[in-house]
N, C-alpha and C positions, 0 to 999 in steps of 0.2 A: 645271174646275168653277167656273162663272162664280158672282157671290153674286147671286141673283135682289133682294133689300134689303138696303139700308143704314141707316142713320140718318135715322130720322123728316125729314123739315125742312131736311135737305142739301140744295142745290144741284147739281147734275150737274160742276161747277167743283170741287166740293167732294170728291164720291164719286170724282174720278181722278184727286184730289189724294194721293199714299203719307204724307207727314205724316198728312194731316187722318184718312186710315185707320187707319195706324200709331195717332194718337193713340187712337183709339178703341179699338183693338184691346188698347191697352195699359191701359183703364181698365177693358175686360171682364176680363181677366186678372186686374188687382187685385183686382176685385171676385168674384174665383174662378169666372165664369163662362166658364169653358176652350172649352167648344164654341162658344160665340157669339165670343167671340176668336179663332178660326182663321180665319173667312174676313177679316174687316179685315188680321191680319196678314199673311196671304198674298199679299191682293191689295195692302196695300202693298210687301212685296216686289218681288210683279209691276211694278208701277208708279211704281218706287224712280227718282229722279231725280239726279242729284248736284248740279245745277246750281241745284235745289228744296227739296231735300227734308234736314232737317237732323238724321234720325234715322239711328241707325245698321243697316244693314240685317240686317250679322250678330245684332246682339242679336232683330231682329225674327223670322227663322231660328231663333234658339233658345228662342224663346217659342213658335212653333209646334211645337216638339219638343215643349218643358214643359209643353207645355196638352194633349197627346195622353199625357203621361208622369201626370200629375194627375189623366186620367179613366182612368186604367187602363191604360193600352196605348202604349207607345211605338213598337212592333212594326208596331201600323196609322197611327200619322202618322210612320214611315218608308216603308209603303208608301205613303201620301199624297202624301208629296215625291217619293218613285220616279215616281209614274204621273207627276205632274205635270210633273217634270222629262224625263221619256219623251214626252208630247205634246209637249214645246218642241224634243225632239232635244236635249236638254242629255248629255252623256256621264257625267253621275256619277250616272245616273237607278239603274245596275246595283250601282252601289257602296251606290246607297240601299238598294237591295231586298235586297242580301245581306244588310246590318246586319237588315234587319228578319226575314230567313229566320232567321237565328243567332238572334236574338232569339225569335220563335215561328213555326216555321217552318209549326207548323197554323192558323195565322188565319185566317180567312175573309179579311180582305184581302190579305197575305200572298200566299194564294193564288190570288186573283184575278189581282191584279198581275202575279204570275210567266206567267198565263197569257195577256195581253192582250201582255206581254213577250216570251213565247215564250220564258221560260228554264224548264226543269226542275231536280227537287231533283240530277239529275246534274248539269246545268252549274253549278248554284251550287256542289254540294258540289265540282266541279270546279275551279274558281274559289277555293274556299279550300284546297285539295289544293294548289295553285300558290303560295298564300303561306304556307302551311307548308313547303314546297319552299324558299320563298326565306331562312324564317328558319334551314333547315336549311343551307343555304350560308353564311350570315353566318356560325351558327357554327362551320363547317369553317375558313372562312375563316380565322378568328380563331383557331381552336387552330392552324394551321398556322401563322401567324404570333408565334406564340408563341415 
């Protein structure tokens, strides 16, 4: 989801700059305007440079969490970074969506996502059957070592 505008008066130098976004994005935030903060911070993620860019990209990641946890819903800007990271072929796109299935697995985005995804509530609940599985070996594990 590309951001159709940015800041009034920017230069095009400017708008695919991740600082100059970043910054931005981090004064919508302060200024509690959550929704208008997630496309700056995202797209300076996208556009994160190390070579350029002298903000931290983890904390920008966690601002995009906080700004979707702030209006209500953590659940849909986990599905958010799911899809997003799903179009990029990033592999932790499923790890996102599950967080967000556990979280409310009835959201409209949620469910979307799952199905653009092509997971159902079988494979997700699948999927945590399998790390329940594993923490149930750690602790065999560990009593046996006892």
């Amino acid at each position: 989801s590309e951001i159709a505008f940015l800041v009034e008066g920017l230069s095009i130098e400017e708008e695919t700059n991740g600082s100059v976004l970043y910054n931005e994005g981090l004064r919508l935030f302060m200024e509690s305007e959550y929704e208008d903060a997630v496309p700056f911070l995202w797209k300076s993620i996208l556009l994160f440079s190390h070579e350029r860019d002298k903000f931290n990209v983890n904390d920008a990641f966690n601002q995009v969490l906080m700004s979707f946890e702030r209006q209500g819903s953590l659940a849909k800007g986990l599905a958010f970074v799911a899809i997003e990271m799903h179009q990029r072929n990033d592999q932790r796109a499923l790890g996102m969506l599950k967080q967000a299935y556990n979280l409310d697995r009835y959201h409209p985005d949620v469910q979307g996502v799952m199905k653009v995804m092509g997971e159902t509530e079988a494979s997700i609940a699948e999927g945590r059957r399998y790390k329940e599985d594993e923490e149930e070996m750690k602790d065999e594990t560990v009593a046996n070592n006892v």
